[in-house]
C-alpha positions as CSV (number, residue, x, y, z in Angstrom):
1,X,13.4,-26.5,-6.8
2,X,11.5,-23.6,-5.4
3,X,12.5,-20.1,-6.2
4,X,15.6,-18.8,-3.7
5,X,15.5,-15.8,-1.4
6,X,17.8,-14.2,-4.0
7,X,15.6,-14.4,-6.6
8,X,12.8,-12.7,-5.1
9,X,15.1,-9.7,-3.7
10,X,16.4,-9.4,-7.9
11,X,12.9,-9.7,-9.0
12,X,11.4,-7.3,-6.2
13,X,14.2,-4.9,-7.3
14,X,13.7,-5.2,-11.0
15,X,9.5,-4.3,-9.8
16,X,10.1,-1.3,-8.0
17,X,11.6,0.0,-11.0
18,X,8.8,-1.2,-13.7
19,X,6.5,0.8,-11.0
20,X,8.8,3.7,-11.2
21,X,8.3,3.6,-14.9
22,X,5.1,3.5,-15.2
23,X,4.4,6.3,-12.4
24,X,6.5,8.6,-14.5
25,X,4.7,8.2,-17.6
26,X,1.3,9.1,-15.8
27,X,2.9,11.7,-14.3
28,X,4.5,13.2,-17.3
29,X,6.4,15.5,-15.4
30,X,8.5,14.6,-12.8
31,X,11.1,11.9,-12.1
32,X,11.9,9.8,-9.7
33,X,15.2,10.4,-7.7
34,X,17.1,7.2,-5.8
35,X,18.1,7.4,-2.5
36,X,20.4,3.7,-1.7
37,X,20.8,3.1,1.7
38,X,22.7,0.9,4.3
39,X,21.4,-1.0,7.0
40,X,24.1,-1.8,9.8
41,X,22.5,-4.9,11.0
42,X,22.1,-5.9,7.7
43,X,20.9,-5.4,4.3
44,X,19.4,-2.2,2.5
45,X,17.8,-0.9,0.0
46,X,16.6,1.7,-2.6
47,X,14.3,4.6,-1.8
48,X,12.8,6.2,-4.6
49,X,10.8,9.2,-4.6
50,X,8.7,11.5,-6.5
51,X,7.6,15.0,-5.9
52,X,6.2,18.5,-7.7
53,X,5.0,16.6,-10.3
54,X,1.8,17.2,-12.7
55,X,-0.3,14.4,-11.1
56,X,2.0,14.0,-8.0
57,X,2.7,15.9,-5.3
58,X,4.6,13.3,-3.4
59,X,5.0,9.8,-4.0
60,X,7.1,6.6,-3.0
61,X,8.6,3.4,-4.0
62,X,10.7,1.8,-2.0
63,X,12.8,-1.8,-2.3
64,X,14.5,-3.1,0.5
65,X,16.1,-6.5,1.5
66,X,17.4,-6.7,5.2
67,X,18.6,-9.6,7.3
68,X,20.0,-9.7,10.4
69,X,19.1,-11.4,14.4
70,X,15.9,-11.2,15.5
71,X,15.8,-8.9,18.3
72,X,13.3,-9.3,21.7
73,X,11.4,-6.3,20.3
74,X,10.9,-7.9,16.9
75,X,9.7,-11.3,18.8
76,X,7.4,-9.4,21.5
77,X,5.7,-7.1,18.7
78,X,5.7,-9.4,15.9
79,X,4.9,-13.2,17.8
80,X,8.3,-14.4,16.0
81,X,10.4,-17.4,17.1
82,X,13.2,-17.8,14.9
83,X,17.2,-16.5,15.8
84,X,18.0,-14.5,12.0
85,X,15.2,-13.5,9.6
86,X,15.2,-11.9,6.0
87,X,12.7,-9.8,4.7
88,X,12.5,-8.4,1.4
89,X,9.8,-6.0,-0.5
90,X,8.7,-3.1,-2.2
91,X,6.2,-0.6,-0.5
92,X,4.0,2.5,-2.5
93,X,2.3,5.0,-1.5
94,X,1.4,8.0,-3.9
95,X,-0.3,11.7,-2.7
96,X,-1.6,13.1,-6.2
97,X,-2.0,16.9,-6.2
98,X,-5.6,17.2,-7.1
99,X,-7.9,16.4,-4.6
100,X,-10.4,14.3,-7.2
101,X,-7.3,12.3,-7.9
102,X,-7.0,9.3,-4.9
103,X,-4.2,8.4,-2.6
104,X,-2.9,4.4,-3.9
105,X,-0.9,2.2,-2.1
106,X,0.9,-1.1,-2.0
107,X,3.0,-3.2,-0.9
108,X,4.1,-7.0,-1.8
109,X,6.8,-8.6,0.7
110,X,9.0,-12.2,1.8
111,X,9.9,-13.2,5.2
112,X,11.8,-15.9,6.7
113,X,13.0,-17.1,9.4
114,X,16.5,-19.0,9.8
115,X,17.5,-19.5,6.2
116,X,13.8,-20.6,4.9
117,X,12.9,-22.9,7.9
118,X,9.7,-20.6,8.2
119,X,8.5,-17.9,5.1
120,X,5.6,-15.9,4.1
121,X,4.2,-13.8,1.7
122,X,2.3,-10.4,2.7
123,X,1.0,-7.7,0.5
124,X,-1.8,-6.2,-0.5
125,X,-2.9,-3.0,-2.5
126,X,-5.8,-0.3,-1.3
127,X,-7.5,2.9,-2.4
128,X,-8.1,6.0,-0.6
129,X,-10.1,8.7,-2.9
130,X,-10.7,12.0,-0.9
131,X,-14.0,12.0,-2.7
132,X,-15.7,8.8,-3.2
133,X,-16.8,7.7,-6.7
134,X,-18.5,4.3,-6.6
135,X,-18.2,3.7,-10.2
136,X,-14.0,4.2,-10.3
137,X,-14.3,2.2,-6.7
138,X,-15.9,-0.5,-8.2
139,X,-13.3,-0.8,-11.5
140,X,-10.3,-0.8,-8.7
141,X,-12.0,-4.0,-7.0
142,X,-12.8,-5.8,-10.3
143,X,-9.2,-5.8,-11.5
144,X,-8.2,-7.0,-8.1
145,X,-10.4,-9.7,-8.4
146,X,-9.3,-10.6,-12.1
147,X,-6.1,-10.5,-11.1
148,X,-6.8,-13.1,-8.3
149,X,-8.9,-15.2,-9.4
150,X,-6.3,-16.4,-11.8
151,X,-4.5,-17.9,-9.2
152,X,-7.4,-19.0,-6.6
153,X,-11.1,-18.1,-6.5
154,X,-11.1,-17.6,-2.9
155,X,-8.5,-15.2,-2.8
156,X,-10.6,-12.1,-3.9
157,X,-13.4,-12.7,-1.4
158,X,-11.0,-14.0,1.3
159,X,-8.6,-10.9,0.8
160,X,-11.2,-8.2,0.4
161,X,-12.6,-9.1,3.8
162,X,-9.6,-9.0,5.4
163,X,-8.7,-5.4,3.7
164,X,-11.8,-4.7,5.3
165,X,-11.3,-5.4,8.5
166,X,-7.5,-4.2,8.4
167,X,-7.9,-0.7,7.1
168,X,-10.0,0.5,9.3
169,X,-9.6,2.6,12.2
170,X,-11.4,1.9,14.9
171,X,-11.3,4.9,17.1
172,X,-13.6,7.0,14.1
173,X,-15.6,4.0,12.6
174,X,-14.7,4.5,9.3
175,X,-12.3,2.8,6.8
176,X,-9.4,4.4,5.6
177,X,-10.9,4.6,2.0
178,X,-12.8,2.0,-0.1
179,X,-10.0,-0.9,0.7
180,X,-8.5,-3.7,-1.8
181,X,-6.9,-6.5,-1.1
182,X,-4.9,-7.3,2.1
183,X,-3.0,-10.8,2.8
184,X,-0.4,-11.9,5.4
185,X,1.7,-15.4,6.3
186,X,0.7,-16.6,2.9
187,X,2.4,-19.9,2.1
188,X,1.6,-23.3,0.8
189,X,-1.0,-23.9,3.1
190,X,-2.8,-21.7,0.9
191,X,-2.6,-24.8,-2.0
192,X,-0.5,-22.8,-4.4
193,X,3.5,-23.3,-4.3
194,X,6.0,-21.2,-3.3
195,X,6.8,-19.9,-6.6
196,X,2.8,-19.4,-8.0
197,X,2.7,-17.4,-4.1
198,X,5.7,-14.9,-5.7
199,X,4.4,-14.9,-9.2
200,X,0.7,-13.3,-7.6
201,X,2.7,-10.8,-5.8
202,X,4.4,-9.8,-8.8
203,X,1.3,-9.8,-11.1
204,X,0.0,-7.3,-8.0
205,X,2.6,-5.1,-8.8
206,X,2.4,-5.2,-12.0
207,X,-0.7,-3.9,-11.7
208,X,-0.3,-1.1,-9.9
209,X,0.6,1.7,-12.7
210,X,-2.0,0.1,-14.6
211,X,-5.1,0.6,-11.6
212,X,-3.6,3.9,-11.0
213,X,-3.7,5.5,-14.8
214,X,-7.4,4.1,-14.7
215,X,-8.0,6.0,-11.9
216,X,-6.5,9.2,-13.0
217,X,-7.5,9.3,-16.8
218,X,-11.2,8.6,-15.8
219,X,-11.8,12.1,-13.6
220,X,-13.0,15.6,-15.2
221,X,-11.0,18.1,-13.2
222,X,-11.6,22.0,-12.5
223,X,-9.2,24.3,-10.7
224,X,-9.3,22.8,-6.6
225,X,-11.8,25.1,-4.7
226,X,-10.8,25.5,-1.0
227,X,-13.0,23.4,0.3
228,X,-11.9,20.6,-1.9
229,X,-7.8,20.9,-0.6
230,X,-8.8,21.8,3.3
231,X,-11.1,18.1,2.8
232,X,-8.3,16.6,0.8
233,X,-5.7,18.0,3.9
234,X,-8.2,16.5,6.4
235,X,-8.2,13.2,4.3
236,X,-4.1,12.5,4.5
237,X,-4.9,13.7,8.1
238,X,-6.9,10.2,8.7
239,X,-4.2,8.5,6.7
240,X,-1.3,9.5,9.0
241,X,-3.6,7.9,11.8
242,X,-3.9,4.8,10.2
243,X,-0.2,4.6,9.6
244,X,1.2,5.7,13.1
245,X,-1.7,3.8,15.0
246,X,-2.2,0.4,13.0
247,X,-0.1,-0.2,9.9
248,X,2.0,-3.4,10.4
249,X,4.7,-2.3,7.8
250,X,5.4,1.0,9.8
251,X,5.8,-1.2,13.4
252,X,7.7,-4.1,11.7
253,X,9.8,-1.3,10.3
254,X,10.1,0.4,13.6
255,X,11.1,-2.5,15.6
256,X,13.7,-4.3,12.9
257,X,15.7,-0.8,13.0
258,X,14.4,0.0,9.5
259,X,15.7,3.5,8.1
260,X,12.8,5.8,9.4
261,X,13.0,8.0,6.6
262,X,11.5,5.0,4.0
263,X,9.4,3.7,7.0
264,X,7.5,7.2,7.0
265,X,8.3,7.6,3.5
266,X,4.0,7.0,3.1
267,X,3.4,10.4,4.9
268,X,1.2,13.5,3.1
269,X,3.3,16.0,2.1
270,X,0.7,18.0,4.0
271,X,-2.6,16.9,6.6
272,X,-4.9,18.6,8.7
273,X,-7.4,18.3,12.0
274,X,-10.0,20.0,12.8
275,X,-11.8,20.1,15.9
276,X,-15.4,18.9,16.2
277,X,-15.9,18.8,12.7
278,X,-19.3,19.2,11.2
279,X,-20.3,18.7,7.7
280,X,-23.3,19.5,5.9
281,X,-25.6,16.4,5.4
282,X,-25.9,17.5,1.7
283,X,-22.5,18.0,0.8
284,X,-19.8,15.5,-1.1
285,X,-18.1,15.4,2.0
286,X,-20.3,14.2,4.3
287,X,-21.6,11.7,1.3
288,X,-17.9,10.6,1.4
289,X,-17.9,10.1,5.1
290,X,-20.8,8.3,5.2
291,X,-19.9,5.7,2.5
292,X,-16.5,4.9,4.3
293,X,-18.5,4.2,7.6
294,X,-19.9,1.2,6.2
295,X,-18.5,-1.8,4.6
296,X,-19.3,-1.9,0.7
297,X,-19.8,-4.7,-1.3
298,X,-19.1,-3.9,-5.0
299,X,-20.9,-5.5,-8.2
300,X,-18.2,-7.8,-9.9
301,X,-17.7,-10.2,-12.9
């Protein structure tokens, strides 16, 4: 017998707060503070948050499980057919305080439709540094690929492509950062079972804190110049584009009647856009720019 509905919303809960625990270590500092809410349709969930911290200046985890009809906005925007759905997931997004520290996100989610009839997996993780370093990039994709390749060889390759293509934004021809993994409607189609599906997304998780303290504990920082936190403001300025204009959490969200404080929970404590901007061909900056207008392939056991 596959695993139930409320087994993945217990283990999903029990996640978010082995994420929260680990964050807080790497942090050192500051704590997470819980925020339950109520859905009226339908469900809930737990919004935690971080903030002032020594590697954080803002950060996320949120759990939630909601069910309820589905509505003609959630069946126009999202293609559904289906009367009730459940969805259940945890979503991260983290805004260090250092600009040489990166922006990380994930998230790992269940849908059905009409008590199991119809059910996917979605999820994926991704990296956005404000500068560039190919040799952290690179670690980031090999222990997405370990990680995957445990369950199917093609899941790296086929998931990396599709980050690719999905975290991107279009209207400035350049990625969001140096991507990850994406995945959506994963079921047994796929050739894994239900269960090996939900034991990936957890391993995903589980990995999170782990990627992250890599990516932190392997910088050399100096005291932020100016020009580092007005490119590091101009950065989460791209990232709130991405989120408004193409994320699928944010509209899925949007459209169920989510609670818009965790939908927009991902947002920079601070962004910023400047008009006609020019770089100098020389500097980090632009050598950043550069790299995120074209699609990388990384060097990988």
């Amino acid at each position: 017998m596959s695993i139930t509905r409320t087994e993945i919303e217990k283990a999903f809960r029990a996640l978010q707060l082995h994420i929260c625990q680990g964050l807080e270590d790497i942090d050192g500092q500051a704590k997470f503070q819980e925020d339950p809410w109520e859905r009226e349709e339908g469900g809930g969930g737990f919004t935690r948050t971080i903030s002032d911290g020594n590697i954080l200046e803002k950060g996320g985890v949120a759990f939630s499980a909601v069910h309820g009809p589905v509505s003609a906005a959630m069946k126009k925007q999202l293609n559904l057919e289906g009367e009730h759905f459940f969805a259940t997931g945890v979503s991260i997004v983290l805004h260090p305080r250092h600009p040489r520290h990166p922006i990380m996100h994930m998230n790992v989610r269940y849908f059905e439709l009409d008590n199991g009839a119809t059910y996917w997996f979605g999820g994926g993780i991704d990296l956005t540094p404000h500068y560039v370093d190919l040799n952290l990039a690179t670690d980031f994709h090999q222990q997405l690929k370990t990680t995957s390749d445990h369950y199917s060889m093609d899941f790296y390759p086929k998931f990396k492509e599709w980050a690719d293509r999905y975290f991107f934004l279009p209207h400035r021809g350049e990625s969001r950062g140096v991507g990850g993994i994406f995945f959506d409607h994963l079921d047994e189609e796929c050739g894994l079972s239900k269960d090996q599906i939900f034991q990936y997304c957890l391993d995903l998780g589980r990995l999170f804190p782990v990627a992250y303290k890599h990516q932190v504990e392997n910088v050399s920082l100096n005291e932020p110049t100016d020009a580092e936190l007005n490119w590091q403001a101009l950065r989460r300025g791209r990232y709130v584009e991405f989120n408004l204009l193409h994320d699928r959490g944010t509209k899925f969200g949007i459209y169920s009647g989510g609670r818009t404080e965790s939908i927009l929970m991902s947002m920079p404590p601070r962004a910023n856009w400047e008009y006609n901007l020019e770089l100098n061909e020389a500097s980090e900056e632009q050598q950043t720019l550069a790299f995120l207008q074209t699609t990388q392939e990384y060097k990988l056991d």
